[in-house]
ROTIKE-992862 format. One line per 2 residues: their letters; for each residue x, y, z of C-alpha. Coordinates in steps of 0.2 Angstrom, whole numbers, plus 5000, padded with zeros to 4 digits. Layout:
A) X,Y,Z  ...
//
This chain:
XX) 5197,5096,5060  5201,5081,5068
XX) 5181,5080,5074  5175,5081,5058
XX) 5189,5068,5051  5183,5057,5065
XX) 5165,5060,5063  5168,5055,5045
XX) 5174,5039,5050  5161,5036,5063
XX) 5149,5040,5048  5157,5028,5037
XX) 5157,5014,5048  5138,5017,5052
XX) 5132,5015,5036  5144,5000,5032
XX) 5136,4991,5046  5118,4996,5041
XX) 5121,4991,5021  5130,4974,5029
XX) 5113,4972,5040  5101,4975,5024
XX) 5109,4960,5016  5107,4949,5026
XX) 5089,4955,5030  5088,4948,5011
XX) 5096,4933,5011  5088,4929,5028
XX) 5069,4933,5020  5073,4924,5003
XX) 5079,4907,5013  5063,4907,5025
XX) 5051,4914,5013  5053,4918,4992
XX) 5059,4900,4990  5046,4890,5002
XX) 5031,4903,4993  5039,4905,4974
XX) 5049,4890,4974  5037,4881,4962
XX) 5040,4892,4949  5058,4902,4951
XX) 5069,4906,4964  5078,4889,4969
XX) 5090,4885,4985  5102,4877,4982
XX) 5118,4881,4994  5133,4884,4988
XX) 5148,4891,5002  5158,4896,4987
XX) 5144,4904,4981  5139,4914,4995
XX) 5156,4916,5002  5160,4926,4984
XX) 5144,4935,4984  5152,4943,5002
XX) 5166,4947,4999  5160,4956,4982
XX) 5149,4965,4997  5162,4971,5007
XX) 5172,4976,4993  5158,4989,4985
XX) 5153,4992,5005  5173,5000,5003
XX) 5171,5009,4988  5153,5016,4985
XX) 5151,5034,4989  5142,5038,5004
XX) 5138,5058,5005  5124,5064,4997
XX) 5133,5080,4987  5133,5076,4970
XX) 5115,5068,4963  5127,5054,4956
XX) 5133,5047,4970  5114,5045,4978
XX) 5109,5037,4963  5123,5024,4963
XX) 5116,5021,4980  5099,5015,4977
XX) 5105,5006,4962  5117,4995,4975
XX) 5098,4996,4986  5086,4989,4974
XX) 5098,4983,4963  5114,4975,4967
XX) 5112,4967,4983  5095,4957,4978
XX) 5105,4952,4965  5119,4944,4977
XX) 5106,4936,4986  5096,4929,4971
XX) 5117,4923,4966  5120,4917,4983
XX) 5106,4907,4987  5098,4904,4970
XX) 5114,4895,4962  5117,4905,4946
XX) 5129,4910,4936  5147,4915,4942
XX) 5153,4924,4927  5136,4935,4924
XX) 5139,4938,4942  5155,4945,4940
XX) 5151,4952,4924  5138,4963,4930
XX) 5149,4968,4949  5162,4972,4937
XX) 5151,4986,4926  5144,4994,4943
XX) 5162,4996,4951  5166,5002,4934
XX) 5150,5017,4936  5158,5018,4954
XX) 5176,5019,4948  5173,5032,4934
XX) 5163,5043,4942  5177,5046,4957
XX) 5190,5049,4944  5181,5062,4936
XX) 5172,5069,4949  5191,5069,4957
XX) 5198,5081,4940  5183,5093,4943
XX) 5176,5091,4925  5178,5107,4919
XX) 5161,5108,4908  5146,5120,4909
XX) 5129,5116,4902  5122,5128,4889
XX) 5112,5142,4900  5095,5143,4890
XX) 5081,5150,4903  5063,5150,4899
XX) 5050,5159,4907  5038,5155,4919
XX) 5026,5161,4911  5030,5152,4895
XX) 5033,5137,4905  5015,5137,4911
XX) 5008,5138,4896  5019,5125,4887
XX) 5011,5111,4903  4993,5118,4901
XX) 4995,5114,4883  5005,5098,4885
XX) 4993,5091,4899  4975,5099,4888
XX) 4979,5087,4874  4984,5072,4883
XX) 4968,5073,4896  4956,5076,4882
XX) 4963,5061,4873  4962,5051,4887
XX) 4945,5057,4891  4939,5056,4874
XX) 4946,5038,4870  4946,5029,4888
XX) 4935,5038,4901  4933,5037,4918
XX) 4934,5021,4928  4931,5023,4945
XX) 4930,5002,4949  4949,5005,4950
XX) 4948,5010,4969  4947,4992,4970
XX) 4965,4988,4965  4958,4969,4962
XX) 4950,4975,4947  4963,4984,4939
XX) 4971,4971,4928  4953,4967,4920
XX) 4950,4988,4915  4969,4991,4911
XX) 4967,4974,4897  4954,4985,4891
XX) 4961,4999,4886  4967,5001,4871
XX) 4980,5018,4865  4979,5018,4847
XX) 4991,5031,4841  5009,5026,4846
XX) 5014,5045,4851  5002,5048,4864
XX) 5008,5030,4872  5021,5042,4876
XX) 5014,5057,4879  5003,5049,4892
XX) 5018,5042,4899  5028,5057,4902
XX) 5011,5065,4911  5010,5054,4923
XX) 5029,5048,4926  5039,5065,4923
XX) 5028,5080,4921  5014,5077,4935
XX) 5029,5075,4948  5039,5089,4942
XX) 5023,5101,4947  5021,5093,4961
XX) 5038,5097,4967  5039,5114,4961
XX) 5022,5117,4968  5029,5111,4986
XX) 5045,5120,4984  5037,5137,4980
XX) 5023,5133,4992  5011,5136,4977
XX) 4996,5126,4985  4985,5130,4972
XX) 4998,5122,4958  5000,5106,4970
XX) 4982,5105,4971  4981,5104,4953
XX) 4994,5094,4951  4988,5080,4965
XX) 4972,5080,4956  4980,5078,4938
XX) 4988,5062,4946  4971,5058,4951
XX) 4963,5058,4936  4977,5049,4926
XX) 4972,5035,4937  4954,5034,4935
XX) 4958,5035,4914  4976,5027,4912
XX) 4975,5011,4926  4994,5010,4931
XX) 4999,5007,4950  5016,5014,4945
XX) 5006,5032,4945  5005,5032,4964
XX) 5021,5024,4967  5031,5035,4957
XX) 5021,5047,4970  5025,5038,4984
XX) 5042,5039,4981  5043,5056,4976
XX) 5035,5063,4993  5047,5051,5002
XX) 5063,5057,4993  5057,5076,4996
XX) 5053,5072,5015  5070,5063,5017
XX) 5078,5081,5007  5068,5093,5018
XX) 5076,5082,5034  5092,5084,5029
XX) 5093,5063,5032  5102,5053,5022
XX) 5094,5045,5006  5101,5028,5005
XX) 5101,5026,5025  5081,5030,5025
XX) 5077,5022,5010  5088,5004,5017
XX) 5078,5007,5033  5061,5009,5024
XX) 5063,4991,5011  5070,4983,5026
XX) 5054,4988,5036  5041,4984,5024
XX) 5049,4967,5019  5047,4961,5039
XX) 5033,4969,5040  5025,4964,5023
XX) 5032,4942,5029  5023,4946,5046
XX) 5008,4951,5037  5012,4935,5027
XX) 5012,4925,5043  4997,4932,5054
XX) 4984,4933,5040  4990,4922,5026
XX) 4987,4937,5015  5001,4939,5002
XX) 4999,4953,4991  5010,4967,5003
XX) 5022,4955,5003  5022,4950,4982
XX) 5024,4969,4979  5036,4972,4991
XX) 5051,4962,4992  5047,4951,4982
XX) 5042,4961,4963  5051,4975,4966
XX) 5066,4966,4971  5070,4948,4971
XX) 5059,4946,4953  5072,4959,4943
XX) 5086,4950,4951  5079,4933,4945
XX) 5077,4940,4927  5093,4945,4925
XX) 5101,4928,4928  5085,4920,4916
XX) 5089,4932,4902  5109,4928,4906
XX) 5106,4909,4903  5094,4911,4889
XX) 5105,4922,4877  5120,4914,4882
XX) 5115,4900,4870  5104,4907,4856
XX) 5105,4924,4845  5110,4939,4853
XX) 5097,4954,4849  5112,4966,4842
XX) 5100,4984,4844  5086,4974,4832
XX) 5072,4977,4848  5065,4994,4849
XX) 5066,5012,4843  5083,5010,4840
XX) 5082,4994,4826  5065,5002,4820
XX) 5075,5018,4816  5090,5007,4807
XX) 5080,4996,4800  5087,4981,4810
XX) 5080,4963,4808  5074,4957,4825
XX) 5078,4936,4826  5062,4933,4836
XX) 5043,4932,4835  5040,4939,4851
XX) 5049,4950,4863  5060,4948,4871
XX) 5052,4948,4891  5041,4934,4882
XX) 5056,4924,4877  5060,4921,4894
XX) 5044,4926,4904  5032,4913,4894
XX) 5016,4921,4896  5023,4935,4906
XX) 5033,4947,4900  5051,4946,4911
XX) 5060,4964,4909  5075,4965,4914
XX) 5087,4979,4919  5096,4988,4907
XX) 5115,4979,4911  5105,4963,4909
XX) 5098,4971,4891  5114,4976,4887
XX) 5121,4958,4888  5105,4951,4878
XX) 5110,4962,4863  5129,4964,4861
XX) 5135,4952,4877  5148,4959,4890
XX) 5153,4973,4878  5136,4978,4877
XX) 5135,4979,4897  5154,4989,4896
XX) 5148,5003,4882  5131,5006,4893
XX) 5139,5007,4908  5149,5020,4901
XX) 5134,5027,4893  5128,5029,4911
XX) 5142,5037,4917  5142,5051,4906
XX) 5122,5054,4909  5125,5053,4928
XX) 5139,5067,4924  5126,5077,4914
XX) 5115,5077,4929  5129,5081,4941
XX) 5130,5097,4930  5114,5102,4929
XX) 5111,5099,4947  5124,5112,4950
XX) 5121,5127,4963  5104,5118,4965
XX) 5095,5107,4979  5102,5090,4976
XX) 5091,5081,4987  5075,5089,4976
XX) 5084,5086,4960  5086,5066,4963
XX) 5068,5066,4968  5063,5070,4954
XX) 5074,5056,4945  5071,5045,4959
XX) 5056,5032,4949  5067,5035,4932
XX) 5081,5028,4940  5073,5014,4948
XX) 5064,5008,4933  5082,5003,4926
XX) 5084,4988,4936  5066,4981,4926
XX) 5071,4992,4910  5085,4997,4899
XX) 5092,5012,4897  5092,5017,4880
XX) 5071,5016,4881  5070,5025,4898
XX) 5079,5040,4890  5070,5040,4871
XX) 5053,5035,4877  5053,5034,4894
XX) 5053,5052,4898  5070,5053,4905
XX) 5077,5061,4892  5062,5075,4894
XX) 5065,5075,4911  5085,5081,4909
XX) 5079,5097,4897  5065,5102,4909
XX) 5078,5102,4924  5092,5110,4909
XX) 5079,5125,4904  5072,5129,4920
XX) 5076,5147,4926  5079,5144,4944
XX) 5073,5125,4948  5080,5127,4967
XX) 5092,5136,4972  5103,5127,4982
XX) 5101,5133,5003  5121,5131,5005
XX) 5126,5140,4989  5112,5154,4993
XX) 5122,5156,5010  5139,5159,5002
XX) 5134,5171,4989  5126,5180,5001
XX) 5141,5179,5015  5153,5184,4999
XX) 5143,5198,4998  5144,5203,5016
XX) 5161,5203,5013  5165,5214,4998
XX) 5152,5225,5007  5163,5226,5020
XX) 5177,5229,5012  5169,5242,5001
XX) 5169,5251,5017  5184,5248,5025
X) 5192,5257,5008
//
C-alpha cells in the first residue's frame, strides 16, 4: 500500500515537472519565434514581470489541482483543454501584455470546471443514463443510409477534385464550392467529423477490416468532394488517441510530448529551410492564434454591444436581433474570420456571467459523458470526442453541440449496445463470477 501511495506521488511529481517544461517550451518559442515572424500583425512582446510572475503562479496552482489519472473521460478532457488551451493562453498573457482581468476571468471558469467536477465526482453521482439498445443490424442500416444520401449529394452537386493532393491548392477549390441547402452543411459535417471516425474505431476495435476499410475510404472521398484539412486531422488525432489507449500510456503526457515535438521540430524546419508552413500549422494556428483571439474578442466587446444569444441558431430560433452587419469572427478578424473559444464567446454575448453559466454548462455535459462512458473503454471513448473537444478552444459550445455533431455524437455513444466494454470491468465480472461459482460448490 505504501508502494502504490508512493508511486502515486512519484507519478504526480513526473507529470508536474513535464506540464511545467511544456510552458516554458511555449513561452521560450513565442519569445524567439511567433513575435519576430507574426509580430507585424498580432502577437506583441512587451515584458511585463508582474505579468508573467502572475501568469506562473496561476500555473502552479492548476499544476496542483488538475486531475491527473485517466479514469474518468472527464478528467482527460480537462487535460487537453489545459494542453491546447490554457497554457498558450498564459504565454500569449505573459509575453503579449493583455488583459489582467480577462485573464483571471477565464482561470477562474477553468478551476471552476476543475473544482465541480471533483466534488461531484467525490458524491458518486447517483444517476443512470436511460438504457435504450439498438441493433447492429439496424445500426448499419441507419449509416448506409445516413452516408448514401450525403455522398450522393456530394457527388451530384460538387464532384471529385483530385488537384487537392496538392494542399497549395486547396483554398482556391474549397472557395468554389458552394452547399446550398443549409441541412446538408450539416449532414456533411457530422460525416466527416463524427460518423466516419466512429466506424473507424469500431471497425479497429472489432477487428472488422472490411468496415475500416470502408470507412478509411469514406474519409477519402469526403476529401476529394468536401476540401477540408480538418478531415485528416480529426483522423490524425483519432489514431493517435487509440494508439495512446491501446498502450495503456497516458493521454495528456503523450499528447504534451507530441505538440512540444512538433513545435521544435516544426521552428527547426523554420530555420534550416526557411519553409514556414509546418510551423504556421503547428504551434502557431493551432495554438498561439486561439489564444490571441480571445484577448482580441475580450478587448473589443468590452467596449461595444455585447451579442446577448442574437448570433446563431439559438437567436434564429428566438428571434433575436443581432447588433452587427457581419459576424462576429469578422468584427475582429477584418478580412479573416477570428473564432474564438467558447469561454471567450461566452464573454462576447452575456460578459463574465456568460463564461460562469457555460462553464457550468460544461460541467454537466462532461458528467453526462462520465455516465455514458461507464463500464466502457475510457481511452476509446475520449477518442472519439477528442477533435470535438478540441474544436472548443476556436468554437463555442452551444454550436459544437446543435450543429457541430457533438450532440449526435453523445446519442450514438448513448444507444450503442456494447460500444467497448471496458477490459478492467470484463475482469471483475468475470473474477465475481469465479467466485459465486465457487461458492456454489463449496455449499
Amino acid at each position: 500500500m505504501v508502494l502504490s501511495a508512493s508511486k502515486r506521488t512519484n507519478d504526480t511529481v513526473v507529470i508536474s515537472l513535464l506540464y511545467f517544461l511544456y510552458r516554458v517550451i511555449f513561452d521560450t518559442t513565442y519569445i524567439i519565434w511567433i513575435h519576430p515572424i507574426y509580430g507585424y500583425g498580432g502577437f506583441p512582446l512587451r515584458i511585463d514581470n508582474y505579468k508573467i510572475l502572475i501568469s506562473y503562479i496561476v500555473l502552479f496552482i492548476l499544476i496542483m489541482i488538475i486531475p491527473k489519472t485517466s479514469n474518468k473521460v472527464s478528467y482527460m478532457i480537462l487535460q487537453l483543454h489545459f494542453l491546447i488551451m490554457v497554457v498558450p493562453f498564459m504565454t500569449v498573457y505573459a509575453f503579449g501584455g493583455y488583459s489582467t482581468t480577462f485573464f483571471l476571468m477565464f482561470v477562474i471558469c477553468f478551476i471552476l470546471e476543475i473544482a465541480a467536477l471533483r466534488i461531484q465526482s467525490s458524491r458518486k453521482l447517483c444517476l443512470k443514463t436511460v438504457k435504450i439498445r439498438i441493433s447492429k443490424p439496424l445500426q448499419l442500416l441507419a449509416f448506409i443510409i445516413y452516408s448514401t444520401v450525403v455522398y450522393f449529394y456530394l457527388y451530384k452537386t460538387q464532384g471529385f477534385h483530385f488537384q487537392v493532393i496538392d494542399l497549395g491548392q486547396i483554398y482556391d477549390i474549397r472557395s468554389q464550392i458552394n452547399i446550398s441547402i443549409d441541412l446538408m452543411k450539416y449532414l456533411i459535417t457530422w460525416q466527416f467529423r463524427i460518423i466516419n471516425p466512429y466506424l473507424l474505431v469500431i471497425s479497429f476495435v472489432r477487428k472488422n477490416y472490411k468496415l475500416l476499410l470502408t470507412a478509411s475510404v469514406l474519409q477519402v472521398l469526403m476529401y476529394f468532394m468536401y476540401p477540408h484539412k480538418e478531415i485528416f486531422l480529426s483522423v490524425a488525432l483519432l489514431l493517435f488517441s487509440v494508439y495512446v489507449a491501446r498502450k495503456k500510456m497516458k493521454f495528456d503526457l503523450s499528447f504534451a510530448t507530441l505538440l512540444s515535438s512538433l513545435t521544435i521540430l516544426n521552428a527547426l524546419i523554420y530555420e534550416g529551410t526557411g519553409n514556414l508552413i509546418p510551423f504556421a500549422l503547428v504551434p502557431t494556428r493551432m495554438l498561439f492564434v486561439p489564444a490571441e483571439n480571445k484577448f482580441l474578442h475580450y478587448e473589443f466587446f468590452k467596449y461595444h454591444e455585447k451579442l446577448y444569444y442574437s448570433e446563431g441558431l439559438i437567436g434564429k430560433v428566438l428571434g433575436l436581433r443581432y447588433p452587427y452587419d457581419v459576424p462576429s469572427g469578422y468584427l475582429i478578424g477584418g478580412n479573416s474570420n477570428a473564432n474564438v473559444g467558447y469561454l471567450a464567446y461566452a464573454y462576447d454575448n452575456a460578459g463574465f456571467v456568460g463564461m460562469i453559466l457555460i462553464s457550468l454548462l460544461f460541467v454537466i455535459l462532461l458528467l453526462v459523458i462520465d455516465l455514458i462512458s461507464e463500464k466502457k473503454d475510457k481511452g476509446l471513448i475520449f477518442s472519439l470526442l477528442v477533435y470535438p473537444m478540441i474544436i472548443l478552444n476556436d468554437g463555442d459550445l452551444f454550436t459544437l453541440l446543435l450543429t457541430g455533431g457533438l450532440f449526435l455524437l453523445i446519442l450514438m455513444l448513448l444507444f450503442s449496445k456494447e460500444l467497448v466494454v471496458d477490459k478492467d470491468v470484463k475482469q471483475a465480472k468475470s473474477i465475481s463470477s469465479f467466485k459465486k461459482l465457487n461458492n456454489l460448490i463449496a455449499r
